[in-house]
C-alpha positions in Angstrom: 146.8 -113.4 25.5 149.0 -113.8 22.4 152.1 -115.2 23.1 155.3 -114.5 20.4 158.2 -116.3 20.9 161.5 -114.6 20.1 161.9 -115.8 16.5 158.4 -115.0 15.7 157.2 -111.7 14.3 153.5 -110.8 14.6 153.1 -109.3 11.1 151.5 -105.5 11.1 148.5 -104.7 8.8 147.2 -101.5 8.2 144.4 -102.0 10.6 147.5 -101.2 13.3 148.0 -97.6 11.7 144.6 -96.6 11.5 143.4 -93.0 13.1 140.2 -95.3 14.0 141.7 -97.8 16.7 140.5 -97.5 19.2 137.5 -95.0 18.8 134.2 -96.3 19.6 133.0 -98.0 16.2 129.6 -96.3 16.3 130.5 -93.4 15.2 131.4 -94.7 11.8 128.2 -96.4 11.9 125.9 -93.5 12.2 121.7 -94.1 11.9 120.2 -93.1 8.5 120.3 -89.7 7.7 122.8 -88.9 10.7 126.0 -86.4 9.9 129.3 -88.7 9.2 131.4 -85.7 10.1 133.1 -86.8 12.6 133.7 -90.0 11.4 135.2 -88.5 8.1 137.1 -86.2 10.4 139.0 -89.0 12.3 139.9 -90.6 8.8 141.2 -87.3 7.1 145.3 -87.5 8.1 145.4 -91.1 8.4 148.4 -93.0 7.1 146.2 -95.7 5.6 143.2 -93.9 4.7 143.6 -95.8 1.2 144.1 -99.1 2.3 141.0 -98.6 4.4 138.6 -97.7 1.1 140.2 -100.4 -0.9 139.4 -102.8 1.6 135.8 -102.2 1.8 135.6 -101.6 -1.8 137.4 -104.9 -2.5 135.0 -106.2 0.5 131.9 -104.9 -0.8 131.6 -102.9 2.7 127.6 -101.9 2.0 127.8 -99.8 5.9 129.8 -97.4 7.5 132.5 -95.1 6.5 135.6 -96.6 5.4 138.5 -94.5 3.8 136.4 -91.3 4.9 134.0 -92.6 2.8 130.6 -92.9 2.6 127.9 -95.8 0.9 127.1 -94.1 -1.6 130.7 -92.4 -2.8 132.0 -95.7 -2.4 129.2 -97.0 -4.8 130.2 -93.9 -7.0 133.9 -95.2 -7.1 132.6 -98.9 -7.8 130.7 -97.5 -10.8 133.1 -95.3 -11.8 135.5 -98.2 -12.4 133.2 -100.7 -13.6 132.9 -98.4 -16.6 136.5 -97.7 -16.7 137.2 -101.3 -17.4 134.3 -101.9 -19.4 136.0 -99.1 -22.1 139.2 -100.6 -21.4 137.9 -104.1 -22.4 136.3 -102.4 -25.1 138.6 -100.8 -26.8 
């Protein structure tokens, strides 16, 4: 048990505001080829749906739906930016 003395504060992150907390983290796990529906459906509304997909692109999260995201739409966004900055550098 975490004990917090008056003149502490336990700081929030957005983990605490997530649609997700709670649920059973399988579901954003799902087998190969299995529908991520329903694990897209709890993240569409939430609050920090975009600190969620940063955090696993910034991570390199490789599994799982983060930010109502797929893998490979989170690879697509890595890419995407990769050659963003690469013509920014560029030019």
């Amino acid at each position: 048990m975490l004990h917090v003395s008056a003149d502490e504060t336990v700081e929030s992150t957005w983990q605490d505001y997530a649609n997700c907390l709670g649920v059973d983290p399988d579901l954003f796990f799902p087998e190969r080829g299995a529908s991520t529906r329903e694990a897209k459906e709890v993240c569409r509304g939430c609050v920090v749906r975009e600190d969620c997909l940063e955090y696993a692109l910034a991570n390199g999260e490789k599994f799982g739906i983060w930010g109502g995201m797929s893998e490979r739409e989170r690879r697509r966004i890595r890419r995407q930016r990769a050659l963003a900055r690469a013509a920014a550098s560029a030019g």
